[in-house]
KEKE-3310 file (N, C-alpha, C; in steps of 0.2 Angstrom, whole numbers, plus 5000, padded with zeros to 4 digits):
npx = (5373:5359:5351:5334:5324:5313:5296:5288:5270:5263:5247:5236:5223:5210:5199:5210:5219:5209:5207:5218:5224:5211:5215:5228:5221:5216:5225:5232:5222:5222:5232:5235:5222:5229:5237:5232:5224:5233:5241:5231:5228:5225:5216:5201:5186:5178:5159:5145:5135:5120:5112:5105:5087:5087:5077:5076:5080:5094:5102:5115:5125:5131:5144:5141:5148:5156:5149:5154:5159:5153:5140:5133:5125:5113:5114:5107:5092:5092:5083:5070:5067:5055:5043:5036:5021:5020:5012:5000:4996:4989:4977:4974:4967:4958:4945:4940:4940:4931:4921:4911:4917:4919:4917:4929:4925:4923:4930:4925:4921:4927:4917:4917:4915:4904:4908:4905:4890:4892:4882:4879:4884:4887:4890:4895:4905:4922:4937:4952:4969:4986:5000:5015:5025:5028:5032:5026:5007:4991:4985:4994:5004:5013:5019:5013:5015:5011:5001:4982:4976:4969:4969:4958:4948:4939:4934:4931:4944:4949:4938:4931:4929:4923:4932:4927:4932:4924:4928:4934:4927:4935:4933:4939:4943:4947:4956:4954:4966:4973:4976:4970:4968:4975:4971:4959:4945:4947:4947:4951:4966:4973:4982:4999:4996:4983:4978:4985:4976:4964:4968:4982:4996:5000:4994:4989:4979:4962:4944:4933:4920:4913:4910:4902:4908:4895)
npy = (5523:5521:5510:5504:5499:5488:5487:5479:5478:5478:5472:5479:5479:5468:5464:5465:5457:5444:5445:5442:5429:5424:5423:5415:5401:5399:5400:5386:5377:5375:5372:5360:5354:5355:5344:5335:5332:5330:5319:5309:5308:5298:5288:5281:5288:5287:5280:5289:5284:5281:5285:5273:5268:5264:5255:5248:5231:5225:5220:5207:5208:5195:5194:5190:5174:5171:5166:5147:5142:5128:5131:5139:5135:5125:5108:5095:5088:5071:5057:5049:5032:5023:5018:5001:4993:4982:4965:4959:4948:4930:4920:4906:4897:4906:4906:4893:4891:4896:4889:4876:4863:4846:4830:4819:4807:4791:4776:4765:4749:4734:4723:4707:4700:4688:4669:4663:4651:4634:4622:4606:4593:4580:4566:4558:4541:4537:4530:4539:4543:4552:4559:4565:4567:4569:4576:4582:4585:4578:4588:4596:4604:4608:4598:4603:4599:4606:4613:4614:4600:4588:4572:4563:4550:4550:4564:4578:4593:4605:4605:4607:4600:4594:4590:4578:4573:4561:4557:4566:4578:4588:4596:4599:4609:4606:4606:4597:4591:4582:4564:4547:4538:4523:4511:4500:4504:4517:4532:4548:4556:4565:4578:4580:4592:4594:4581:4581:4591:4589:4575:4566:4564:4555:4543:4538:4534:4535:4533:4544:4556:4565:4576:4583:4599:4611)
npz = (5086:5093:5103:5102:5113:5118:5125:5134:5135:5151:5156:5170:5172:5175:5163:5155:5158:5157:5143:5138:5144:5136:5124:5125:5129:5115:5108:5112:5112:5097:5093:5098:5091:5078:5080:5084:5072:5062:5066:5064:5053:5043:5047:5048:5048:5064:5065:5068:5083:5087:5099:5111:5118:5135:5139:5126:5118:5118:5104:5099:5084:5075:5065:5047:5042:5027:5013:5009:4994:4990:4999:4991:4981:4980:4984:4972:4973:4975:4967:4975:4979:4973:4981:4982:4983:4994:4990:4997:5009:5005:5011:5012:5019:5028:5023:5024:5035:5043:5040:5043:5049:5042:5043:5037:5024:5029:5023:5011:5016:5007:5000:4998:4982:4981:4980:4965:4964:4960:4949:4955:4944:4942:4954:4967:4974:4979:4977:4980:4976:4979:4966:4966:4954:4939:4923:4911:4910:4904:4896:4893:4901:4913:4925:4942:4957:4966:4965:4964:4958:4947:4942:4929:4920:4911:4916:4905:4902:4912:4919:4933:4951:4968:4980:4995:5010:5017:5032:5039:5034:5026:5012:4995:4982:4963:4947:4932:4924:4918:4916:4923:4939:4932:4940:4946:4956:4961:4955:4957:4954:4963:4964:4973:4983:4983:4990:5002:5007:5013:5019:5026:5020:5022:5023:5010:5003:4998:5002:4994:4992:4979:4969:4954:4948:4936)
capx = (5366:5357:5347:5329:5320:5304:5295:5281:5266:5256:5235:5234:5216:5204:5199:5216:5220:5205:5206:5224:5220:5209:5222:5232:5218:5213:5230:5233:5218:5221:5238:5233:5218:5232:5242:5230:5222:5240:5245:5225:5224:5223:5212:5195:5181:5171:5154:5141:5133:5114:5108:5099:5086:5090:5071:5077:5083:5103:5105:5121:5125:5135:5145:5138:5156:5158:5147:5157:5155:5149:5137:5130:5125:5111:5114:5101:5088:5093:5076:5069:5067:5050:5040:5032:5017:5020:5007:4994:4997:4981:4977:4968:4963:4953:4938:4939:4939:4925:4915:4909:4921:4915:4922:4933:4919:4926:4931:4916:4924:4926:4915:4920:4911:4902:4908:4897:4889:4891:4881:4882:4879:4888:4891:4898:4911:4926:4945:4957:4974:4988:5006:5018:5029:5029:5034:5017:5002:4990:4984:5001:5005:5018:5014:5015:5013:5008:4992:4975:4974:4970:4966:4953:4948:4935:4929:4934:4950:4945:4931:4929:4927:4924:4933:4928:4933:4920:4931:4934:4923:4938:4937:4944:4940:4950:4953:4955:4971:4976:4973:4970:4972:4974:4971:4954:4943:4951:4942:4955:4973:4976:4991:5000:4996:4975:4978:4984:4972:4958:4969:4988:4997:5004:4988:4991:4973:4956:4939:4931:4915:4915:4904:4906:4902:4895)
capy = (5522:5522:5506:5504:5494:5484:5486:5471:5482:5474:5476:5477:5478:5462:5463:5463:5450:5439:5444:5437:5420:5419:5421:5408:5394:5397:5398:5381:5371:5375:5370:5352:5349:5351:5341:5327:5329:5326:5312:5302:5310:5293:5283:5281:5292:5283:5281:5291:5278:5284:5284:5269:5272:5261:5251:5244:5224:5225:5214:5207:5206:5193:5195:5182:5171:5170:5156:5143:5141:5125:5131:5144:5132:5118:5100:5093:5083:5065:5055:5046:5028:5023:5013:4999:4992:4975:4959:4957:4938:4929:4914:4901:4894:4910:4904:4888:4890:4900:4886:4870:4855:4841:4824:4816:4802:4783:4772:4759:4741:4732:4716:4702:4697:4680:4666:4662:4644:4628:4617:4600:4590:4574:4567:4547:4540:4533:4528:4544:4542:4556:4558:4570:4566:4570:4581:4585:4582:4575:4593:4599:4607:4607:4597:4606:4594:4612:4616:4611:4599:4582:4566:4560:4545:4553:4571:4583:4597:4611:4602:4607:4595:4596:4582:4580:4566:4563:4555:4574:4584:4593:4596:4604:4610:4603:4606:4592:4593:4576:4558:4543:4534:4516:4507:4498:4505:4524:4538:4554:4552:4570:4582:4581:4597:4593:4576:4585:4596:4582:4571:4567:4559:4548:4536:4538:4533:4534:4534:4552:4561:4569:4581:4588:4606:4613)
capz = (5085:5097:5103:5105:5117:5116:5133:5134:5141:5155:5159:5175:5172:5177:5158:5150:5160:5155:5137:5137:5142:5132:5118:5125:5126:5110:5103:5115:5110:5089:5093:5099:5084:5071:5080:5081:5064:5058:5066:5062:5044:5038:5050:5044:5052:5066:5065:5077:5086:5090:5108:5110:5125:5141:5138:5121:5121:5114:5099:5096:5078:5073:5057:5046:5038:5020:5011:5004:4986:4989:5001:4987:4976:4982:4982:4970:4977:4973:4967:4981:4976:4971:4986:4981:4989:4992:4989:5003:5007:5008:5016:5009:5025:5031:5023:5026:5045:5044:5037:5047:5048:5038:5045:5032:5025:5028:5017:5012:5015:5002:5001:4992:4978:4981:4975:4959:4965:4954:4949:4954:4937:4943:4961:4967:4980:4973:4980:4977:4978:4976:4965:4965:4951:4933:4916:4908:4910:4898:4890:4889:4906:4915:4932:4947:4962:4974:4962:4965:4951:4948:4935:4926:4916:4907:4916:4899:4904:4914:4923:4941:4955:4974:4982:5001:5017:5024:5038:5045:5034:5023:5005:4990:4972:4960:4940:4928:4917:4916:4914:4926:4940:4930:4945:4946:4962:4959:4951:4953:4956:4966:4966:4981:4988:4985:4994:5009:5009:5016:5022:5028:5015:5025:5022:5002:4995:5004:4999:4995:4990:4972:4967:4946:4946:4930)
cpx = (5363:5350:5339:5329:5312:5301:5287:5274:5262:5248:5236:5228:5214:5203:5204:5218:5216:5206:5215:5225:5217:5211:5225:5227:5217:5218:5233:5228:5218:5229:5239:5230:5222:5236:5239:5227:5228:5240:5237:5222:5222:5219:5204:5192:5177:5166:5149:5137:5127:5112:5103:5095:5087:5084:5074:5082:5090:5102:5112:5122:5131:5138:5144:5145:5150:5154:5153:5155:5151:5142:5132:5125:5120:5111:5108:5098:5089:5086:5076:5067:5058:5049:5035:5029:5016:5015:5003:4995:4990:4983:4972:4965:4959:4948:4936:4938:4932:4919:4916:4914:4915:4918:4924:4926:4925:4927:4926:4921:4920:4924:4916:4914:4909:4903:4902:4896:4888:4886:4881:4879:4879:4890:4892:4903:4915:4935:4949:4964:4980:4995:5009:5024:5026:5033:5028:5012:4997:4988:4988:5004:5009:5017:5016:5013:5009:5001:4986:4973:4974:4968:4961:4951:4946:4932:4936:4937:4947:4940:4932:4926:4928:4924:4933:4927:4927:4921:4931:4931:4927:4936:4940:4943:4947:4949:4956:4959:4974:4972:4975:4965:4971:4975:4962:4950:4945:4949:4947:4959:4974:4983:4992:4999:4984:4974:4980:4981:4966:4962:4975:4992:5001:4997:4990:4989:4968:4949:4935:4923:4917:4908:4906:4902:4904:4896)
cpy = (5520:5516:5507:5500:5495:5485:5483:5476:5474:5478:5473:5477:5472:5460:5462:5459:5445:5439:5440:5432:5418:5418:5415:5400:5394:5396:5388:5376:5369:5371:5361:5349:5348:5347:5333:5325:5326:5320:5306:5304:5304:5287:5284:5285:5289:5286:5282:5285:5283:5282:5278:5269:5263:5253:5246:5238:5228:5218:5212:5205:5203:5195:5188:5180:5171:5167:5155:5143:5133:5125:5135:5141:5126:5115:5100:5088:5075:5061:5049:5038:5025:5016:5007:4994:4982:4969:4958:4949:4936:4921:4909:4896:4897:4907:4899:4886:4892:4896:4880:4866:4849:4835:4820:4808:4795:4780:4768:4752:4739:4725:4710:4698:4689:4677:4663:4652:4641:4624:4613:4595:4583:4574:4559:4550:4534:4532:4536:4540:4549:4555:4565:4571:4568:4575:4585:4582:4581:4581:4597:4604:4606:4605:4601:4603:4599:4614:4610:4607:4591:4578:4564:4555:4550:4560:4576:4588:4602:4609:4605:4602:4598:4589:4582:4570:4565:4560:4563:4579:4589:4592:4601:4604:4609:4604:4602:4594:4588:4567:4554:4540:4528:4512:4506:4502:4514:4525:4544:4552:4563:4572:4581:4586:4596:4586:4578:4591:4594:4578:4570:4560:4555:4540:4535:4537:4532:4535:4542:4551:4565:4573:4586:4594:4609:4622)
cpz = (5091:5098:5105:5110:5117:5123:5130:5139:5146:5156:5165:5175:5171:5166:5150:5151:5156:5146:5135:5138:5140:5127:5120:5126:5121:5105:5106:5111:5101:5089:5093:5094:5081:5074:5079:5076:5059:5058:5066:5057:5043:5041:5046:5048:5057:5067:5071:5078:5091:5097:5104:5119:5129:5141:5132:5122:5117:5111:5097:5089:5076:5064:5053:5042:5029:5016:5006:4998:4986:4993:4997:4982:4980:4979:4979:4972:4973:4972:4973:4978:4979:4975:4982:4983:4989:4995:4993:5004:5011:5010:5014:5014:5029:5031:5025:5034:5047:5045:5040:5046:5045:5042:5040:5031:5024:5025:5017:5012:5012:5003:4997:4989:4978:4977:4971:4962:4961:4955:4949:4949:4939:4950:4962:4973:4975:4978:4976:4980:4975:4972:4965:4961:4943:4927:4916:4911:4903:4892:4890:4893:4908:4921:4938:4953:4969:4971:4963:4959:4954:4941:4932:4922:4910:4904:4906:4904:4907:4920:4930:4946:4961:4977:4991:5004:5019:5032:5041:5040:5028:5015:5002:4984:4969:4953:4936:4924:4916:4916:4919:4932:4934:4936:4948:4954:4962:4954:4950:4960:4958:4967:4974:4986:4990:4990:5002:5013:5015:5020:5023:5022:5014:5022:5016:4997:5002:5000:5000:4991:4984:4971:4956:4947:4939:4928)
residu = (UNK:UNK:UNK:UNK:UNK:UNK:UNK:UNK:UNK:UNK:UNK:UNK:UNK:UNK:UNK:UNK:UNK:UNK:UNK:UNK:UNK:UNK:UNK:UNK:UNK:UNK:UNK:UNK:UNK:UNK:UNK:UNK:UNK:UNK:UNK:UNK:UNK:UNK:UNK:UNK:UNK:UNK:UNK:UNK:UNK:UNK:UNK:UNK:UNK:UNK:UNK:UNK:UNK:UNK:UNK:UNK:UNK:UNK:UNK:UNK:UNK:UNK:UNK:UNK:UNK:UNK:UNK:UNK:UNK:UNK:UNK:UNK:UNK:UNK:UNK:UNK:UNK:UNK:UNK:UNK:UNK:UNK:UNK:UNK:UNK:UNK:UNK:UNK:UNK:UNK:UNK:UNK:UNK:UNK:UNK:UNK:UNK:UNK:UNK:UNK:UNK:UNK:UNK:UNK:UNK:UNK:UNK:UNK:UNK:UNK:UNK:UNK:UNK:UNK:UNK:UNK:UNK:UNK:UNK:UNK:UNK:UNK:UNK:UNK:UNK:UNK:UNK:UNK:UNK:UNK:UNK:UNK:UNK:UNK:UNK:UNK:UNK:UNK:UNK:UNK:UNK:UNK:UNK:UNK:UNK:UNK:UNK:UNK:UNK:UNK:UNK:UNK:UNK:UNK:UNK:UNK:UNK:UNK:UNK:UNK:UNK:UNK:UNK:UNK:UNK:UNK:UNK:UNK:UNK:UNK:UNK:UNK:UNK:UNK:UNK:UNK:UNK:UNK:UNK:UNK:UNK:UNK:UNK:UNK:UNK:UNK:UNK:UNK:UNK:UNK:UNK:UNK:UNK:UNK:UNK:UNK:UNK:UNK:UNK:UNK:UNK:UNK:UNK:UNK:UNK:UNK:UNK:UNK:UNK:UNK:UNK:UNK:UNK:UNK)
# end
């Protein structure tokens, strides 16, 4: 049997050449797409990204996070608590300042009502003498030897007398509650304190001035 042979022609011609190169980048470049469309089948497609022109600002955009659930939901406004407008405080002295001072009015001293004047009904000179001892006396008293009191024969209780020295001038009103002197020359027998009042009761009887006021 008698073998063939394959003889591989050549183009020496300018346009065999070029048409044969261009078989082989075309079989080259389809040989590379399936290679890479294989091996990024399963990547996602990136997105064309538009000319943006050179003038225009660049915004960067963040990506916004998540909200939280509890940021989803506002808080309800708590009620604000209710202002209240409080009391004017007044002054009870405003007005009064406003208004003239007065000067506080003085007190009116008190003048002592005049003694009422007696009448003298009966009047004489007589020996006194005084004591400072007893119980009672004759209208049923207790004697007090310090009180303005003295005795009488006859003047009626209560009576009023003004018994004066005239040696120095002093006398003293006296009120009848008892009975005496009995000793002849003696008219009124003086408590010990009305005896000292006129005179020193170291003497112990002297002649007095009597006056009966009515």
């Amino acid at each position: 049997m008698v073998g063939r042979h394959s003889r591989t022609r050549l183009f020496s011609s300018p346009a065999g050449i070029a048409a044969t190169a261009a078989v082989g980048v075309a079989l080259a470049v389809g040989g590379t797409v399936g290679a890479v469309s294989l091996t990024s089948g399963e990547a996602a497609p990136q997105p064309t990204v538009a000319d943006v022109p050179a003038s225009a600002p660049t915004t960067a955009v963040t990506p916004s996070a998540s909200p939280s659930p509890s940021a989803s939901v506002p808080p309800s406004p708590s009620p604000s608590p209710t202002v209240t407008a409080s009391p004017k405080a007044t002054r009870s002295q405003a007005a009064s300042r406003s208004r003239p001072r007065t000067a506080a009015p003085k007190p009116a001293a008190t003048t002592k009502k005049p003694t009422p004047t007696r009448n003298v009904v009966d009047s004489g000179s007589c020996g006194a003498s005084f004591y400072d001892e007893g119980q009672l006396t004759a209208n049923g008293e207790s004697f007090d030897p310090s009180a303005m009191t003295a005795a009488h024969k006859t003047l009626p209780f209560d009576t009023m007398v003004r018994v004066t020295n005239p040696a120095n001038g002093k006398s003293v009103t006296v009120r009848i509650n008892d009975r005496g002197p009995f000793i002849d020359g003696r008219c009124l027998d003086l408590s010990r304190a009305a005896f000292a009042a006129v005179a020193s009761v170291d003497v112990g009887a002297l002649t007095v001035r009597y006056e009966v006021l009515g």
